[in-house]
Each structure stands twice: as structure tokens, then as C-alpha cells.
C-alpha positions as CSV (number, residue, x, y, z in Angstrom):
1,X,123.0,63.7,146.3
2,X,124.4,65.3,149.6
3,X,126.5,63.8,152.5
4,X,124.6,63.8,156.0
5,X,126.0,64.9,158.5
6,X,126.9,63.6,162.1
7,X,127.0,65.1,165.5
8,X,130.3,63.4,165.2
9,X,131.2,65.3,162.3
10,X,130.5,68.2,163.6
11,X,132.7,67.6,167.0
12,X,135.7,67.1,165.0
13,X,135.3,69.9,163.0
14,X,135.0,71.9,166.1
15,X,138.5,70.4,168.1
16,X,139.7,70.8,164.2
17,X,138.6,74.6,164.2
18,X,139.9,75.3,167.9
19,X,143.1,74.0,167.2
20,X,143.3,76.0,163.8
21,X,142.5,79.3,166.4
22,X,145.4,78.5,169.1
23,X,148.1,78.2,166.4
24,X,146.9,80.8,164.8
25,X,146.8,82.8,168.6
26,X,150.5,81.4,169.3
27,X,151.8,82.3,165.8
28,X,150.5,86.0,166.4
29,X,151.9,86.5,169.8
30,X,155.0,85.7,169.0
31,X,155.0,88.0,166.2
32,X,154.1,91.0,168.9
33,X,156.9,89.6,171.2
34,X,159.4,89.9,167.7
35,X,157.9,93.0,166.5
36,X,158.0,94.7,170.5
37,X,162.0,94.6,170.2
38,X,161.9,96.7,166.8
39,X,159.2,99.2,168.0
40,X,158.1,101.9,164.9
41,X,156.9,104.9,166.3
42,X,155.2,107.6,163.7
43,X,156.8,111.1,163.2
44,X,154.4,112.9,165.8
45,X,155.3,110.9,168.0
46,X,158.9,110.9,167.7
47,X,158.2,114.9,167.4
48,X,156.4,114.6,171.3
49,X,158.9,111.8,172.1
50,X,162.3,113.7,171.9
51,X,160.3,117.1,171.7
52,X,161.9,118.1,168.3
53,X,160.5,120.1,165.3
54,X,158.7,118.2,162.5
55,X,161.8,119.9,160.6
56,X,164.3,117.8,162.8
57,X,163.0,114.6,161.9
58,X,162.8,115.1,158.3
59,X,166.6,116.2,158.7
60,X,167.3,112.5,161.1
61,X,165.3,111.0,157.7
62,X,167.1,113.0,154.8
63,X,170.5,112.5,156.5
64,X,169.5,108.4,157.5
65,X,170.4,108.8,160.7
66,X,167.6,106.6,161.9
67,X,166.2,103.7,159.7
68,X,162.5,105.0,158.6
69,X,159.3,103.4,156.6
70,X,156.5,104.7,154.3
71,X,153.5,103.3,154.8
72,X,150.2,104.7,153.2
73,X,151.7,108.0,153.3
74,X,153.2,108.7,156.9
75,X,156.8,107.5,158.0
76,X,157.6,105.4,160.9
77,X,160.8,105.3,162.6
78,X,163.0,103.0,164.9
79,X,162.9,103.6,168.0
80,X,165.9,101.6,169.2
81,X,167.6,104.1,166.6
82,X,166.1,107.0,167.8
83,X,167.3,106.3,171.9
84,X,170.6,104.9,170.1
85,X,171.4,108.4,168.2
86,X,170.7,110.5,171.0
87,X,171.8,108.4,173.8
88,X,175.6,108.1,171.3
89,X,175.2,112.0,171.0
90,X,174.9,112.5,174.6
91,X,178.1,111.2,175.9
């Protein structure tokens, strides 16, 4: 009918399910540590960030100044473009 089981059984599915949890754990921080170094930042604040109109960075958009997303309906932009636009227009 049915398997009994052991407080054995049970132990190894517990080392089984921690180890499961730090992989998962190591995989994730590493994706924030990838993900940090291409930061997305949404259009308010890249509006508060470089204190532009909501105008201006449709223009950096439409023109592709900056690379951009679309995600459920609001735009995210690079922010190593954004610093590397201005910083390039500043000198």
C-alpha cells in the first residue's frame, strides 16, 4: 500500500532541501551582483535623477540615446547610459 517513513528519511530530505535553498541563495546573489552593474531606473526617476522634463526623456527614448525597456506598461532605462550621455555631453 504506502511506504513508511523513517526519521532517517526525513533527515535526508531535510540536508537535501537545505542544500536545494543555498544554491538557490548563491544562484540569486549573483544575479543581483550581475544585474547591480546594469542598473534600470524607471522614467520618474530618471526625471528626479538628472531633473529633466518627462518630455526630455521620451526625446533621450525616441532619438535612442539611451537603451530603454517596456515592461507592463512603464519604461526603464540604463543608467550607465544615462551618466554616459551626459557625462560625454559635458566635456
Amino acid at each position: 500500500m504506502g511506504e513508511i517513513l523513517t526519521k532517517e528519511d526525513l533527515r535526508q530530505f531535510g540536508l537535501l532541501l537545505l542544500d536545494s535553498m543555498r544554491t538557490i541563495i548563491q544562484e540569486n546573489n549573483n544575479e543581483k551582483n550581475e544585474s547591480s552593474q546594469s542598473e534600470w531606473l524607471k522614467s520618474k526617476a530618471v526625471r528626479k535623477l538628472l531633473d529633466i522634463s518627462a518630455g526630455s526623456v521620451q526625446n533621450l527614448r525616441m532619438t535612442q540615446k539611451v537603451r530603454f525597456k517596456k515592461v507592463l506598461g512603464s519604461y526603464y532605462y540604463n543608467k550607465e547610459d544615462l551618466i554616459k550621455l551626459f557625462k560625454d555631453e559635458s566635456n
